[in-house]
C-alpha positions in Angstrom: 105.2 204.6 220.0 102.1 202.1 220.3 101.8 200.2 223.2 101.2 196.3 223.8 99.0 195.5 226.9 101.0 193.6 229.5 98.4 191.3 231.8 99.8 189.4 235.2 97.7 187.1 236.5 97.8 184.6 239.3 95.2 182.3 240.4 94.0 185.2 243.4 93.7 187.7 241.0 94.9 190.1 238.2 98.6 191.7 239.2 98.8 194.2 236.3 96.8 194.8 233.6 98.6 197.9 231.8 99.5 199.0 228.7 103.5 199.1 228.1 106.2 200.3 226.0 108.1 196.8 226.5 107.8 194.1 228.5 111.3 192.0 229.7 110.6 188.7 231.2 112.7 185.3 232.4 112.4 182.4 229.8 113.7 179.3 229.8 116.3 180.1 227.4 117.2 183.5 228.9 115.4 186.9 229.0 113.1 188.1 226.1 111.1 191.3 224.9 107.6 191.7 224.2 107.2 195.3 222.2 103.5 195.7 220.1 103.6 194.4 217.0 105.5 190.9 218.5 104.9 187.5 216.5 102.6 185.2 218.1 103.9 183.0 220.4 103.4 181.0 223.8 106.3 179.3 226.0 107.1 178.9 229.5 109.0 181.1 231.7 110.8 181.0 235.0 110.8 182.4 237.9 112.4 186.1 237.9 111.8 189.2 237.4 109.4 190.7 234.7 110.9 194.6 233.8 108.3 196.9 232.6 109.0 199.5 230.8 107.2 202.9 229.7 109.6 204.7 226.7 112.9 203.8 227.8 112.8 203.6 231.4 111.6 200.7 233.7 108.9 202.0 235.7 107.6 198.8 237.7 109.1 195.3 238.2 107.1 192.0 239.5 108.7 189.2 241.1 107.2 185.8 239.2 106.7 182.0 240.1 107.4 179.9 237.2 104.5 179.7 234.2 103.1 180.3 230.8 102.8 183.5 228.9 100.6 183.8 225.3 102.1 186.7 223.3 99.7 188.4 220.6 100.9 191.4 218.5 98.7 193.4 220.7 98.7 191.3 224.2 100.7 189.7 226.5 99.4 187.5 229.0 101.8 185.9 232.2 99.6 183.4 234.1 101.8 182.1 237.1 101.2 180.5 240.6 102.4 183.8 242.3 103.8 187.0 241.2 104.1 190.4 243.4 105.7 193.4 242.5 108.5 194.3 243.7 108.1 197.5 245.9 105.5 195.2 247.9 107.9 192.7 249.2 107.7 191.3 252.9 111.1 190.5 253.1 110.9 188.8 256.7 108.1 186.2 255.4 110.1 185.2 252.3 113.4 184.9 254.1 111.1 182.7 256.3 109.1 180.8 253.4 113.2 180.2 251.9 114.5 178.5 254.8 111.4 176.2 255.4 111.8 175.4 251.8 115.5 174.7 251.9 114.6 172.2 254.6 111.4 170.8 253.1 113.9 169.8 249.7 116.5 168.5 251.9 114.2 166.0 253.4 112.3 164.7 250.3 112.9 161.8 248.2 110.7 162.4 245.5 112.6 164.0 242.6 109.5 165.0 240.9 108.8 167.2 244.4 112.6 168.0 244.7 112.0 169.8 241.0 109.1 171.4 242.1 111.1 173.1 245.6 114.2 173.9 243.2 111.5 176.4 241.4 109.7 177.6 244.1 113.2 178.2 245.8 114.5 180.2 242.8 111.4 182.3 243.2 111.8 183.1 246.8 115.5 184.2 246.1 114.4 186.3 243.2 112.1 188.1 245.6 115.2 188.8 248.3 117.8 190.3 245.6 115.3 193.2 245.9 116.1 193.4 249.5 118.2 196.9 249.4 
C-alpha cells in the first residue's frame, strides 16, 4: 500500500515528519482519515488526538492544540500551537497547566479570551486521558 507523508509541526519545531499508512485526526465536525491518494483539502481541526497508523495498527499518537491542516494526495500537513506525542507526556505539569487554566477562565470577562481558554483547556484534558 502507498504511503501519504504525515508532517506535525508547531511553531518550536517539526513533531513528525513520517510517512504513514493513515492518518486519524479531530475535526471540527468529528474525526477524519487522510490515506494517499486523499482529495485536496484544507480545514481546521481541534484539539485531540491524531492516530497514526502503519498497515492496520496505530503505532504513535500525538496530542494536538487546535489548528489548520492542508491535505494533498501525497501530503499532509498539521500546523498547531502545540502538539506532543503521547508516550512523552508530563502528566504532573499538565494537571498543573489545567487547573491554572480553569482559574484563569473563571476570572475573565472577555468572551473572545474565555473561547480561547475553552480550547486550550480541551487540549490539556486530551493530554490527561492518556494518563494510565
Amino acid at each position: 500500500m502507498t504511503k501519504i507523508r504525515l508532517e506535525i509541526i508547531s511553531p518550536e519545531k517539526t513533531l513528525a515528519n513520517l510517512e504513514v499508512t493513515m492518518a486519524v485526526l479531530p475535526g471540527e465536525d468529528g474525526e477524519f482519515g487522510v490515506l494517499y491518494g486523499h482529495e485536496n483539502y484544507i480545514t481546521t481541526i481541534m484539539p485531540g488526538v491524531i492516530n497514526i497508523y502503519q498497515d492496520e495498527t496505530i503505532t504513535e499518537n500525538y496530542v494536538v492544540s487546535a489548528g489548520t491542516v492542508k491535505v494533498t494526495a501525497e501530503l499532509c500537513t498539521v500546523i498547531v500551537d502545540e502538539a506532543l506525542r503521547a508516550d512523552k507526556i508530563n502528566f504532573e505539569q499538565f494537571e498543573s497547566r489545567l487547573t491554572a487554566t480553569i482559574q484563569e477562565m473563571e476570572k475573565e470577562s472577555s468572551e473572545v479570551v474565555r473561547e480561547e481558554l475553552r480550547d486550550e483547556i480541551k487540549y490539556l484534558e486530551e493530554v490527561l486521558k492518556f494518563r494510565v
